[in-house]
N, C-alpha and C positions, 0 to 999 in steps of 0.2 A: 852182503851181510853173511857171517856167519851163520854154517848150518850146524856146526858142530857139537851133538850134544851131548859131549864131555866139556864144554864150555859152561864158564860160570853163569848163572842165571840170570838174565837182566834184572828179575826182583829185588838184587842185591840181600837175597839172601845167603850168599858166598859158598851154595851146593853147587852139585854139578844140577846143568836145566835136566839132564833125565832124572836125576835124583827130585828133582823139586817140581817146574810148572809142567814140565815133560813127562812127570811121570805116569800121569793117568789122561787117557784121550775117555771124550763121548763114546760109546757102544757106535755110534754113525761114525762117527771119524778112526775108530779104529777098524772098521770095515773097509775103509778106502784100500785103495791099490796103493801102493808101495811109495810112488812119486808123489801122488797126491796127500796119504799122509806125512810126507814129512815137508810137502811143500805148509801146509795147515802147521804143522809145529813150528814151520821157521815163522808164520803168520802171529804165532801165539808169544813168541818170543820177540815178535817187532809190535805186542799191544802191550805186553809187559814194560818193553824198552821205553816205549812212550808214555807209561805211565810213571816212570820211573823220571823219564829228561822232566816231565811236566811238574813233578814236584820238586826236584832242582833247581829250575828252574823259575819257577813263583817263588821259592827261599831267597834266591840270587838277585830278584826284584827289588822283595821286600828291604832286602839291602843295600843295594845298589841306588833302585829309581826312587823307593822312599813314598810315601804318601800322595804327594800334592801328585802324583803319578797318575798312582791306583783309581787317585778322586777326580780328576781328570776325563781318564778313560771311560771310568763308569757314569759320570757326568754327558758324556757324548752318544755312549751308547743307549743310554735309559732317555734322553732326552732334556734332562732339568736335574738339576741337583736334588730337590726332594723325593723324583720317582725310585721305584725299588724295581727290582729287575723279578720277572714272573720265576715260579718255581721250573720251570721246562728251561732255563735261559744258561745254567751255569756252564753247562759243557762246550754248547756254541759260544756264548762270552767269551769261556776260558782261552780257547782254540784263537779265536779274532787277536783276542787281548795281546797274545803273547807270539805271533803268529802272522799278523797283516796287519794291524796298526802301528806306525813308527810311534817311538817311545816319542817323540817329540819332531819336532817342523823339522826338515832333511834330515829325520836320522835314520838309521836301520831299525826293524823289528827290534822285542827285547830276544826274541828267541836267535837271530843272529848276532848282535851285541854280546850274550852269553857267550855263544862260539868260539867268536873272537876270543873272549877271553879265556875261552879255554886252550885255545890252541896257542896263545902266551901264554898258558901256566903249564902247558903238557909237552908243548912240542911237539918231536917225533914220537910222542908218548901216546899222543892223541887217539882218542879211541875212536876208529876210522868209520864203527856201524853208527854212532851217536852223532857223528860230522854227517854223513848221509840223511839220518832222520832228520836231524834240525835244516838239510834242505829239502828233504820232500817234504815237509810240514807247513812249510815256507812258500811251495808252491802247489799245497792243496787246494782243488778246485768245489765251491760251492754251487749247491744245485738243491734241487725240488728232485727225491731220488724217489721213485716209484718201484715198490718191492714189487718185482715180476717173479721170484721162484724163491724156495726157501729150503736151504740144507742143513736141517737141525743138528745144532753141535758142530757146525762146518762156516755156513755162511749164508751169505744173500744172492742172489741175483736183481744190480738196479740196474734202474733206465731214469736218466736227470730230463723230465720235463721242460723243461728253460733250453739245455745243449743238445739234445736229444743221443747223449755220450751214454755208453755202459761202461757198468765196471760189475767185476763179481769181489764182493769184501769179506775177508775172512771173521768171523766174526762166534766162538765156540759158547757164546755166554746166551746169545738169542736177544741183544738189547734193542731191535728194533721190532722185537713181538712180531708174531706169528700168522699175521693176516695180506696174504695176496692182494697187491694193491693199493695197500697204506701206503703213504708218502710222508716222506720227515724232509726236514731243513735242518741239512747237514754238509761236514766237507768229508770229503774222499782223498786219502794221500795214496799217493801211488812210490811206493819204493820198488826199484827193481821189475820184480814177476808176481809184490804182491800188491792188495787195495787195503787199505784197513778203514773203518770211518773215524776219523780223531776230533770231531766235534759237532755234534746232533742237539737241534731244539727237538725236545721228544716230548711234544705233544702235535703225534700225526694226523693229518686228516685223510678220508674216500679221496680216491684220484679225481671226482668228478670234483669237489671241491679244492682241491690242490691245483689242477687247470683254469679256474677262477683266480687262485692266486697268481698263478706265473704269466696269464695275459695279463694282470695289473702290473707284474714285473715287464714283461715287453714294451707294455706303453710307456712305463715311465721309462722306459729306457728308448723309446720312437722308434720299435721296430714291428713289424710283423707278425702274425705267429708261424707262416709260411717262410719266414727269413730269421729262424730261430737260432741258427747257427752264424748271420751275420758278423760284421766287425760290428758295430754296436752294441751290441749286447755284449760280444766279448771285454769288449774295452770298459762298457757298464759292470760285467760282474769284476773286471780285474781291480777296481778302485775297491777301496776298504771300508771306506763310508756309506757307500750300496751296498753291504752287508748290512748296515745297520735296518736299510729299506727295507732291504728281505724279508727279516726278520719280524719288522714293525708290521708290514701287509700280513704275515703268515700270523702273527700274533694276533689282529684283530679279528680277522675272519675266523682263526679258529679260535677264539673266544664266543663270537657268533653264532657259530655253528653249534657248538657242544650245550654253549646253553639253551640254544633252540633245542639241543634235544633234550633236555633236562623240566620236566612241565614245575617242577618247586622252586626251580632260578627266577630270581626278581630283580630286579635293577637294583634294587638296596644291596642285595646280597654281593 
């Protein structure tokens, strides 16, 4: 990836990135050493980019795969045609949707299928950071990510419960809140030298309850919690449709939990 910040801005605001997302860092992230901030800027510029491939991408959809698609997908993930998906669901959705589910029975992802097409419309034209992201996107890893450290304006420090993998994710906006501990249900891409998180259910739970989830994840998957790095488990999280488990287990528990702590929640409500 380009570090170069006389480079146009991923935003597609057609400034240059110092002129635009680069121009002002956090008081923490402009304190860094030298390396470090500009390792964070090139970070800020591969969330940009992704947010940038990500609405390209859903447009390219919408035209391409066309409804019976969209209704489909949301069909399988929600479980029934008339469920609606929880207010915490749209980012992990979005990530699975376009990202690990084949658009249909042996086909490629939609976010490879795009690719392809782009690299028939572009050629050697092809813009070689955006070929990059559409495959580390492709092969981001989901997990139960436990915030062990926090670098405000800077990033995370996780540790994935389920893989028992770290990564530190750059992250300058603070979207996985500020509490030592929490854990979300999220994916992690890994491009290059950086992490960024590109898809989070962000309604976190206490690690003590997030470990209740991920032994529901182990059993259903027939492993261990001592053989947590197993093939098993790997081969359970790589399928697309055990995303959807994940999610379902982390959904009900933490619907349980929060409303136990809530003493005016009723079951009507």
């Amino acid at each position: 990836m380009s570090s170069d910040r006389n480079a146009p801005c991923p935003c597609g605001s057609g400034r240059k990135f110092k002129k635009c997302h680069g121009a002002a860092l956090p008081p923490e992230a402009a304190a860094l050493p030298a390396p470090e901030r500009e390792r964070l800027q090139r970070a800020v510029q591969l969330l940009e980019r992704d947010r940038r491939v990500h609405t390209e991408l859903n447009d390219w959809c919408d035209r391409r795969l066309g409804p019976d698609w969209a209704n489909a997908a949301l069909d399988q993930f929600a479980g029934a045609p008339d469920l609606d998906l929880s207010e915490f669901d749209e980012s992990f959705y979005g990530h699975w949707l376009l990202h690990h589910r084949p658009a249909a029975n042996n086909q490629a992802t939609p976010g490879k299928q795009w690719l392809e097409a782009q690299r028939a419309r572009h050629g050697h034209r092809m813009d070689g950071d955006v070929e990059a992201l559409i495959t580390a996107l492709g092969e981001s890893r989901v997990g139960f990510w436990r915030i062990q450290d926090i670098e405000p304006g800077v990033g995370y420090t996780l540790h994935d419960l389920l893989s028992n993998h770290a990564a530190f994710v750059h992250d300058d906006s603070g979207a996985l809140g500020d509490m030592v501990d929490d854990v979300c249900l999220a994916y992690v891409t890994t491009l290059d030298d950086l992490q960024i998180v590109t898809g989070a259910y962000l309604d976190l739970l206490p690690r003590e309850e997030a470990e209740q989830v991920a032994q529901a994840v182990r059993e259903a998957a027939g492993v261990e919690a001592q053989a947590a790095t197993a093939a098993p488990l790997r081969a359970f999280l790589s399928d697309y449709r055990n995303h959807i488990t994940l999610r379902n287990l982390w959904h009900a528990h933490a619907n349980a939990y929060w409303d136990a702590q809530d003493p005016h929640v009723t079951d009507d409500q």
